[in-house]
C-alpha positions in Angstrom: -134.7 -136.9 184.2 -132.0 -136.0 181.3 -129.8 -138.4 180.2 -125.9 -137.0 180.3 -123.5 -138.9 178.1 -120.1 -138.3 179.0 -116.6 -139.1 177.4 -112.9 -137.5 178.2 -109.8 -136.8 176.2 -106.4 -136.6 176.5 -103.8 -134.3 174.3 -99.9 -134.2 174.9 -97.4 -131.5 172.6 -99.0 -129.1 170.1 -101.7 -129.4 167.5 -99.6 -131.0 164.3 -97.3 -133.1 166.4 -99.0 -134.2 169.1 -101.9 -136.6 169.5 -104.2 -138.0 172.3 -107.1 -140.3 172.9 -111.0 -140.4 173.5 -112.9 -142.5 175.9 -116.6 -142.8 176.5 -117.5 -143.4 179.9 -120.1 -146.0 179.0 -117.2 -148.3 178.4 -119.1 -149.4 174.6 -116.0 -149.0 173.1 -112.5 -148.8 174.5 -109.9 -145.9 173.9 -109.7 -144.3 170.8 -106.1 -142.6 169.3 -106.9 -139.3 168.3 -104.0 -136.9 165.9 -104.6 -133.6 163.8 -103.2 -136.0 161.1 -106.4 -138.6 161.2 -108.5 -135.0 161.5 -107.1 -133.4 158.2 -105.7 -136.1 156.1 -107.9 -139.4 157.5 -105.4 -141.3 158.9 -106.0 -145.0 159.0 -106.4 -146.6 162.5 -107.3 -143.1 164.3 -110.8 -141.6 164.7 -111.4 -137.8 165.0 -114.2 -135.4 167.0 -116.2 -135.1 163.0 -116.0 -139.1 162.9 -117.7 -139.3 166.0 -120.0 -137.1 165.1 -121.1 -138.5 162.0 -121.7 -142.0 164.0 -123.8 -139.8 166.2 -125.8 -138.8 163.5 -126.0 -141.7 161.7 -126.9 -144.1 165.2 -129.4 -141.1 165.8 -131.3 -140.7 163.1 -131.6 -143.9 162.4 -133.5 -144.2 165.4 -135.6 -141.3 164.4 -136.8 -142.6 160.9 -137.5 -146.0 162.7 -140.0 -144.4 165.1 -141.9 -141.7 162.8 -142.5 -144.9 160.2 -143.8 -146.9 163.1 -146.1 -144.0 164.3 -147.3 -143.5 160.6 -148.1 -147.5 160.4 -145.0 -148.8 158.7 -143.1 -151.1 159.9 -139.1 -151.1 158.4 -137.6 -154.1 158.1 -134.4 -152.2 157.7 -132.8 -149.0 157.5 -128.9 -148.8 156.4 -127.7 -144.9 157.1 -124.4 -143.5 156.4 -123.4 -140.3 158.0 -120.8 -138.2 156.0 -119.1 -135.4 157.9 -117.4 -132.8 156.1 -114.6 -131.2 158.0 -112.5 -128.5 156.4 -109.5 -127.3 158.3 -110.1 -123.4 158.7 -113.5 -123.6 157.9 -114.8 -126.3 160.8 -117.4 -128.7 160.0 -119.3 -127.5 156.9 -122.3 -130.3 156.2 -123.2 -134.0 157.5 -124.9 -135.5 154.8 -127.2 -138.6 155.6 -127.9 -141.6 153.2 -130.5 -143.7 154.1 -131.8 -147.3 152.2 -134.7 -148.3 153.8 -136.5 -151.8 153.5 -140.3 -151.0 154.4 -142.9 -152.9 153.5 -146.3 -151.5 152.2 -145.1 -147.0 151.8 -144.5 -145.9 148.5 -141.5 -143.7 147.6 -143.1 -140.4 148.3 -144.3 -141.2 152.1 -140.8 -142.9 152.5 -139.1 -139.6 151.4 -141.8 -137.5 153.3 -141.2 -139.3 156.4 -137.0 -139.7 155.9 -137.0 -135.8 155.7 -139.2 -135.5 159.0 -136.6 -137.7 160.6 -133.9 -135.6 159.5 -135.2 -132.8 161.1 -136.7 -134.0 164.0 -133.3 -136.0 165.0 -131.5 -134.3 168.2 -128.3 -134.2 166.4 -129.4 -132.8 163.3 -131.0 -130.2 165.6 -127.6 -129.5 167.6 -126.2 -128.9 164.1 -129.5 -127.0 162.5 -128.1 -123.5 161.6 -124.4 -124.0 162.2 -123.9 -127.3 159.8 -125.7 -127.5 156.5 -127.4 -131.0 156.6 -128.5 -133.0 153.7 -130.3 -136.4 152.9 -130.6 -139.0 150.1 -133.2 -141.4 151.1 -133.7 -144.6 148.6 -136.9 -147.0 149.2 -135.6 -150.9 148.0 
């Protein structure tokens, strides 16, 4: 059976003026304020739809790497993965860009890269994106 994640919003007035919130149904995090202002010009305090994608991406594929080292016999002790989205008004979202440190015992650089560019595109959300969003990755073995 598919798993259906769900979340509503809320917008009162016009685009520049007005504002709203977010809410995931899960109840992991409470209500988020959302404005065209935190969307354009990263207002501090208020998320936007290309925030919440990026920490979609980042929680995802950070899943991803984890499971194809384990299946190749490598065991990470930790991976640390930012998820930059780039959002330009009149354009839309342009690239998510994923950096990824890994601490992983016993792979050298080149299976670590291998394997963190497998991840990339094996990820769910990187394959939502695939063909409308150009996605990158720096991967960096410690």
């Amino acid at each position: 059976m598919a798993a259906i994640s769900r979340a509503d919003a809320t917008w009162e007035g016009d685009l520049t003026s007005g504002g709203g919130h977010v809410k995931p149904e899960s109840g992991a995090f409470g209500e988020l304020p959302i404005t065209w202002a935190a969307r354009a010009e990263r207002q501090h305090g208020k998320t936007s739809p290309e925030e919440m994608i990026a920490a979609a991406h980042a929680a995802c594929y950070s899943m991803a790497f984890s499971s194809g080292l384990a299946k190749a016999g490598h065991k990470p002790e930790r991976l640390n993965v930012r998820a930059e989205v780039e959002f330009v008004p009149g354009t839309g979202i342009t690239t998510s860009t994923l950096t990824v440190r890994g601490r992983v015992s016993g792979i050298s650089k080149d299976e670590f890269q291998k394997l963190a560019e497998e991840a990339k595109d094996g990820c769910p959300v990187s394959q939502a994106l695939h063909g409308n969003v150009g996605l990158k990755l720096n991967a960096t073995l410690e």
